[in-house]
C-alpha positions in Angstrom: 0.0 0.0 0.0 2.6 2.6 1.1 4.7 1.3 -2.9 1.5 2.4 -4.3 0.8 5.6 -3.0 4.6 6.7 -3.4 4.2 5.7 -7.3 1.0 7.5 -7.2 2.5 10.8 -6.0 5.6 10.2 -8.1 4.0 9.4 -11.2 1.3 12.2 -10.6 3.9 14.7 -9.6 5.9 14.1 -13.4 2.4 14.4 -15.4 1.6 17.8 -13.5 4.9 18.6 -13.9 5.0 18.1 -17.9 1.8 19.8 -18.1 3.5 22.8 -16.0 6.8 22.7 -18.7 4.5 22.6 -22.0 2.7 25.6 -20.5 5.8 27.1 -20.3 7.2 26.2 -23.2 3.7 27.6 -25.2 3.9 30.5 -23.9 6.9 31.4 -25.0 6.1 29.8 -28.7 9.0 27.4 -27.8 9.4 23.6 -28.0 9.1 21.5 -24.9 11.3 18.8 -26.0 13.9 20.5 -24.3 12.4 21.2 -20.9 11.2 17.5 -20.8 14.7 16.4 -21.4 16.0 18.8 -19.0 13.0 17.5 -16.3 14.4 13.8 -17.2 18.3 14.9 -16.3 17.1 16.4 -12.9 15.2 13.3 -12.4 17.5 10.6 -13.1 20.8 9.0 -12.2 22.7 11.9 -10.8 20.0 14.1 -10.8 18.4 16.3 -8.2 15.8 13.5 -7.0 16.4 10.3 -8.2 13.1 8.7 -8.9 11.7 5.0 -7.5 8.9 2.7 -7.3 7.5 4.9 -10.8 10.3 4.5 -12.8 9.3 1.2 -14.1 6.2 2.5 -15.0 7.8 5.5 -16.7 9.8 3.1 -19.0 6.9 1.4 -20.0 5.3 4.7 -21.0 8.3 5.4 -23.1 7.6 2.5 -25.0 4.2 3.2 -25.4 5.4 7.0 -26.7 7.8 5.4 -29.4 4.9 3.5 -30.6 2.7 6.4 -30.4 5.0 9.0 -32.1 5.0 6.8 -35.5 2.0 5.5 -35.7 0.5 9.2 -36.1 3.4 9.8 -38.6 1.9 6.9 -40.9 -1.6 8.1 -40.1 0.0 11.6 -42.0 0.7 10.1 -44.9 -1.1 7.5 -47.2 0.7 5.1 -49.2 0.5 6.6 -52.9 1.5 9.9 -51.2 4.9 8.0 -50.3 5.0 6.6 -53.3 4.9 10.0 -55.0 7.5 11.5 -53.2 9.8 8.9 -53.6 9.4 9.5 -57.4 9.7 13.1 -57.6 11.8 14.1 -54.5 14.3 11.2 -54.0 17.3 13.8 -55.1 16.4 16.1 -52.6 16.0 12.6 -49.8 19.6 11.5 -51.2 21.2 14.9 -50.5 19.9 14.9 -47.5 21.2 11.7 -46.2 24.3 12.3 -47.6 25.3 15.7 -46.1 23.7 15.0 -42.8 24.6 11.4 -42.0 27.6 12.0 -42.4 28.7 14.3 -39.8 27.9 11.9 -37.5 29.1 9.0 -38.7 32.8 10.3 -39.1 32.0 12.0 -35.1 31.3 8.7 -33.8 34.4 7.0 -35.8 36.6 10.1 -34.6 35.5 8.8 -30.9 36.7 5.3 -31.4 33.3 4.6 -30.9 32.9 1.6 -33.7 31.0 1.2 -36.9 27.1 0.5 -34.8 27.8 3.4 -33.2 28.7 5.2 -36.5 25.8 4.4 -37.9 23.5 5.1 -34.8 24.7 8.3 -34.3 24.2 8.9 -38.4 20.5 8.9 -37.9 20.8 11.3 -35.2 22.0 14.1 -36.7 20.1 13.0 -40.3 16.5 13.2 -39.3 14.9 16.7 -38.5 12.1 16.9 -36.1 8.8 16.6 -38.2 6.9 18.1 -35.2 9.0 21.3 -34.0 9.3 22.4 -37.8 5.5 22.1 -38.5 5.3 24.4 -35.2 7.6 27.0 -36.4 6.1 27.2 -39.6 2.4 27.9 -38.4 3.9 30.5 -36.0 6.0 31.7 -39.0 3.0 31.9 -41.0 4.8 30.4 -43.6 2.0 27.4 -44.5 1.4 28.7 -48.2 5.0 29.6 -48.8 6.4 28.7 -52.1 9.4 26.7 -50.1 7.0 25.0 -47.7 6.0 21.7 -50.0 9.7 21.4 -50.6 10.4 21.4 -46.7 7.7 19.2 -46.2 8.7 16.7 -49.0 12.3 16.4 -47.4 10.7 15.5 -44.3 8.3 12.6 -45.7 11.2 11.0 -47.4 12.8 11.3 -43.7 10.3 9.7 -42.2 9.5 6.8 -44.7 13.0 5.7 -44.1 12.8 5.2 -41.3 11.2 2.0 -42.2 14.3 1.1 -43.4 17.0 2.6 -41.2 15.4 1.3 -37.8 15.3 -2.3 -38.7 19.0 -1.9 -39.9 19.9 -0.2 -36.7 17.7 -3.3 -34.7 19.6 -5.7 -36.0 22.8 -4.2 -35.8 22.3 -3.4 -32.4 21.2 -7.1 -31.4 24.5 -7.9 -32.3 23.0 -10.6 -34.7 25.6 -12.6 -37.3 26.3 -11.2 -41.0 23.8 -14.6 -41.9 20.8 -13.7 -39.3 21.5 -10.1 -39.6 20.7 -10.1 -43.0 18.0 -12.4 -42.9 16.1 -9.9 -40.1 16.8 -7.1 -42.7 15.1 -8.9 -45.5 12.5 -9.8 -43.4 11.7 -6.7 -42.6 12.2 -4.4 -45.3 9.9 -7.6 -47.3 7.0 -6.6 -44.5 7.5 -3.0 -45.4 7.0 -3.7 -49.0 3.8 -5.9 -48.6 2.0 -3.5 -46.1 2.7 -0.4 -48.5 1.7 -2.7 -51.6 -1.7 -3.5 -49.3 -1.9 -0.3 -48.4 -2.2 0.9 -51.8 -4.3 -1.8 -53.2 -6.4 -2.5 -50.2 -6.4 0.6 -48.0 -10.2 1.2 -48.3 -11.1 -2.2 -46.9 -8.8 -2.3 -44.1 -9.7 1.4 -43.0 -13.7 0.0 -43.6 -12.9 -2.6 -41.2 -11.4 -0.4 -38.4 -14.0 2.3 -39.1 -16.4 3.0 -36.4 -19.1 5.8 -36.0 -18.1 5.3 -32.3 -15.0 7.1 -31.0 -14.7 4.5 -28.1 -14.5 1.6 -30.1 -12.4 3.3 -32.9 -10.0 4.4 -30.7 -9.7 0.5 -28.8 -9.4 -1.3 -32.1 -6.7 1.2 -33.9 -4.7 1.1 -30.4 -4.8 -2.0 -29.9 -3.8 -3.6 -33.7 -0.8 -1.0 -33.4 0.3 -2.2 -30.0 -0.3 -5.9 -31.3 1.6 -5.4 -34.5 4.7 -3.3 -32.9 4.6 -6.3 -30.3 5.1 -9.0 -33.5 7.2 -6.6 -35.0 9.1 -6.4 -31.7 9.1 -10.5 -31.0 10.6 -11.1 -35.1 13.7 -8.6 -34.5 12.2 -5.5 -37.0 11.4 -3.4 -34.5 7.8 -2.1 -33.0 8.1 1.3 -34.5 8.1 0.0 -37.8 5.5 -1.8 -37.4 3.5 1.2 -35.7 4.4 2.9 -38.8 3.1 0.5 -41.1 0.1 0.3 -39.4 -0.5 4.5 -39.8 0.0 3.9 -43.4 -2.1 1.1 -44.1 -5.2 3.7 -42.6 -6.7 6.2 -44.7 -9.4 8.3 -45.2 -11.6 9.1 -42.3 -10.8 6.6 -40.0 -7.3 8.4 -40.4 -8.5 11.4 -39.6 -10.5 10.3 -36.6 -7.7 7.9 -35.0 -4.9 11.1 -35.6 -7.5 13.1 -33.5 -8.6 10.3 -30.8 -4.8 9.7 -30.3 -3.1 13.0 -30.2 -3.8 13.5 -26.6 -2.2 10.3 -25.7 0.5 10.5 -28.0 1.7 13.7 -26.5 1.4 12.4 -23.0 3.5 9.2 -24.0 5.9 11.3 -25.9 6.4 14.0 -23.2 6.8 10.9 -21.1 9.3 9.3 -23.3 11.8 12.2 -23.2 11.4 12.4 -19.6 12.5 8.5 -19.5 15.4 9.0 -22.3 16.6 12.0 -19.3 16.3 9.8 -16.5 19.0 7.4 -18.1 21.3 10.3 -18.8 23.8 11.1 -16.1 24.3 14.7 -16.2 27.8 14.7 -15.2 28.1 12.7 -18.4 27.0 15.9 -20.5 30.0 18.4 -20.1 32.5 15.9 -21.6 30.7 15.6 -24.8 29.8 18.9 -24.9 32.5 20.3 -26.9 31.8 17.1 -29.8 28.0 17.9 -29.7 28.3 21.9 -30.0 30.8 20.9 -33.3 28.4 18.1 -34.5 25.6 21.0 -34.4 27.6 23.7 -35.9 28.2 21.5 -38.8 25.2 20.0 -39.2 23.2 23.6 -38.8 25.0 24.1 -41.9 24.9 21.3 -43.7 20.9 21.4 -43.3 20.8 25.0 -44.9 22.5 23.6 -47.3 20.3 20.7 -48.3 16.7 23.3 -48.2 19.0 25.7 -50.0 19.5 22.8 -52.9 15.9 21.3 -52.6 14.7 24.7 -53.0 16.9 25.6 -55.9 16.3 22.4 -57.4 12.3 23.7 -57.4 12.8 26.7 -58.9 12.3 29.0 -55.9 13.6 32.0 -55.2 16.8 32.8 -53.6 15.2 34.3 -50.2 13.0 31.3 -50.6 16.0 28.9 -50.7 17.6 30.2 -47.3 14.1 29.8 -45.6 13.5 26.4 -46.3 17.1 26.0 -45.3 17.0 27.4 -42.0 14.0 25.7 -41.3 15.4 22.1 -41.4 17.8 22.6 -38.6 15.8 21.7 -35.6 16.7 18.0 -35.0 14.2 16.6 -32.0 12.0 13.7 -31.2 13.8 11.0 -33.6 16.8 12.1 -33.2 16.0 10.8 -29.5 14.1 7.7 -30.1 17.3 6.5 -32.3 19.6 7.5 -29.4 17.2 5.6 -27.4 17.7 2.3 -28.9 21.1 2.4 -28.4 21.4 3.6 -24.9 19.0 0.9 -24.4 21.4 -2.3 -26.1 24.1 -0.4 -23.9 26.4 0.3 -27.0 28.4 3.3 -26.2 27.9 5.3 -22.3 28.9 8.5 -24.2 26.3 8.1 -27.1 23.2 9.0 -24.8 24.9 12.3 -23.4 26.2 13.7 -26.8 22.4 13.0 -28.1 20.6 14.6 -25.2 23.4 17.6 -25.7 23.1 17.9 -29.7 18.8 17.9 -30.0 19.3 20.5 -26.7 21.3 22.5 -28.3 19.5 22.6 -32.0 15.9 22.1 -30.8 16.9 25.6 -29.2 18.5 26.9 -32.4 16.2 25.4 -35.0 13.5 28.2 -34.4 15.9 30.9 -34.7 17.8 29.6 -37.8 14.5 29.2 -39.4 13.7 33.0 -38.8 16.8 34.6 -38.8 18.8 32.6 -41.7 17.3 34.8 -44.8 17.7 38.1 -43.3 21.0 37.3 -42.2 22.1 35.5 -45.8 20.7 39.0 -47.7 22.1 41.2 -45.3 25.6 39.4 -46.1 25.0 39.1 -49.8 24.1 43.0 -50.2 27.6 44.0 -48.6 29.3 42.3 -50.6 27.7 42.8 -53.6 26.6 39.0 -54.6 22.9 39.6 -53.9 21.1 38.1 -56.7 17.7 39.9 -58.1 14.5 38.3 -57.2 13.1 36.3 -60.4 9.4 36.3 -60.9 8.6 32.6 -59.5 5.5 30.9 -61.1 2.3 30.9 -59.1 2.7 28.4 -57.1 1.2 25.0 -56.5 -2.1 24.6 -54.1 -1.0 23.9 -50.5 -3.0 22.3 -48.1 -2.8 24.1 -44.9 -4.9 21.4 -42.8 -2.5 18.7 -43.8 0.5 21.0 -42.8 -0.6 21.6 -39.9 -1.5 17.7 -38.8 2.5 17.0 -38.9 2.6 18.8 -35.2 
């Protein structure tokens, strides 16, 4: 009895304290990833007041978070959307990859850290956050900009690999043989091909089956299949947010729309709680000797994202203030960033990798908002004195954007 109320008053004090930090963090039109990581650190390990009987509770909310946080990214997209994008954008998705893996890679490598950890800490500093970068550009007001599509283009072909980057990162991080290791690839990326094939074939009759005029029910079944499915994911080595993933994609229609508004509530409490749980297993003593790596990793990837909108943009035809917008915007790195970071700490690959993670998404989930504002004033003040500032073509009217669906990626 005493256990329980001691998990009920720790456990209650973290929710009221999340809800306390995202207040905070909306008032001042700022992300709360950052003060939920920060909340985690005080929490933890070293912290100010190491938590007890509700930590294992708390890690089994994390889980439920991951689960959570793609599952409403497939529910964003449907499967002829991805297929589209692949087709017309991949340039822009291989660009991308390519100047932002990177970075990290060669970090981890410069560590002595080893080639898992090389290729953990690659999809760190790849993947932008989806959700702070829709934020900033509703507060921006920059939904119908011409650059916005290409911004939000980059960012689907970011999330659809992830189908294919976290199985590769599973089974590397299992430690399974080149044999088995491969095999669990092929499985997976096999599944990931069939549900997307279904999905685009049979989407209608899977999302009539789910449907319900009821929100209870509709909300029980589409939680439950996706906790199911990430479970069998889990148990065959792909990984459950794959199959969470898959499971958003293969929806569509209204029951997509109704399941992305029944679950946002309890996506942001899992994911809140998530971040919380990635803090708690972060020493913060462990911070300030990585410190110096992440602010480097973060000054070179802040520039190598510019770089990739800047290209993507040109690439469309937009404008060159255009072209430094879209660039700045990309910068914020955030919630996958973590949950990749998270399977790693998790396998217990490299002690160092959790702190440089928590440090880098700090320090650019902080920056992100301000380079996406301030990085086209700044490029044409620079360009006018010294003379290189190009003339504003006359850019074609410019393609219908969907503000509703924009907005959903928050």
């Amino acid at each position: 009895m005493h256990d329980s109320a001691v998990f009920l008053i720790e456990f209650g004090a973290i929710i009221l304290g999340l809800g306390l930090l995202g207040r905070l963090a909306g008032r001042l039109r700022f992300s709360p990833i950052p003060l939920y990581l920060l909340a985690g650190l005080a929490f933890g390990k070293g912290g100010l007041y190491p938590l007890g009987t509700s930590e294992e509770f708390v890690a089994i909310g994390a889980e439920i978070g991951v689960v959570l946080l793609l599952l409403m990214l497939g529910l964003e997209y449907t499967a002829s959307d991805l297929v589209s994008n692949l087709r017309t954008q991949y340039p822009a998705g291989l660009v991308d990859a390519a100047l932002n893996a990177l970075p990290g890679a060669a970090m981890a490598l410069l560590l002595g850290w080893g080639p898992v950890a090389a290729v953990v800490l690659a999809g760190v500093t790849w993947i932008s956050s989806s959700g702070v970068i829709a934020k900033v550009l509703g507060d921006l007001g920059r939904l119908g900009n011409r650059e916005t599509p290409v911004i939000l283009s980059i960012l689907v072909l970011e999330d659809l690999s992830m189908a294919v980057y976290l199985p590769i990162i599973t089974t590397l991080l299992a430690g399974a043989g080149l044999a088995a290791g491969s095999l669990t690839l092929a499985v997976a990326l096999g599944v990931a091909g069939l549900v997307l094939l279904i999905a685009v074939r049979y989407g209608r009759h899977i999302s009539r089956f789910v449907s319900s005029d009821d929100s209870e029910k509709l909300l029980l079944v589409v939680l439950g299949l996706t906790l199911l499915v990430a479970g069998i994911a889990q148990k065959l080595q792909v990984s459950a947010a794959v199959g969470a993933f898959l499971v958003g994609i293969a929806l569509s229609g209204e029951v997509a729309e109704g399941a992305h508004h029944l679950l946002a509530p309890l996506r942001d409490l899992f994911a809140a709680v998530f971040f919380v749980f990635f803090g708690l297993h972060t020493d913060p003593s462990s911070i300030p000797p990585v410190l110096l790596p992440a602010l480097a990793l973060a000054a070179v990837t802040t520039l190598t994202k510019i770089a990739t909108g800047y290209w993507a943009a040109k690439r469309a035809g937009i404008s060159a203030r255009g072209r430094w917008r879209a660039g700045g915007t990309l910068v914020a790195r955030g919630e996958f960033s973590i949950v990749i970071a998270g399977l790693a700490v998790t396998a217990g690959i490299e002690p160092s990798l959790g702190p440089l993670a928590t440090a880098y998404v700090l320090i650019l989930v902080v920056l992100g908002p301000l380079t996406a504002r301030y990085t086209e004033p700044l490029a044409r003040r620079l360009t006018r004195r010294t003379g290189t500032e190009q003339p504003l073509a006359l850019p074609a009217p410019a393609a219908p954007v969907d503000d509703q669906d924009t907005v959903r990626r928050t």
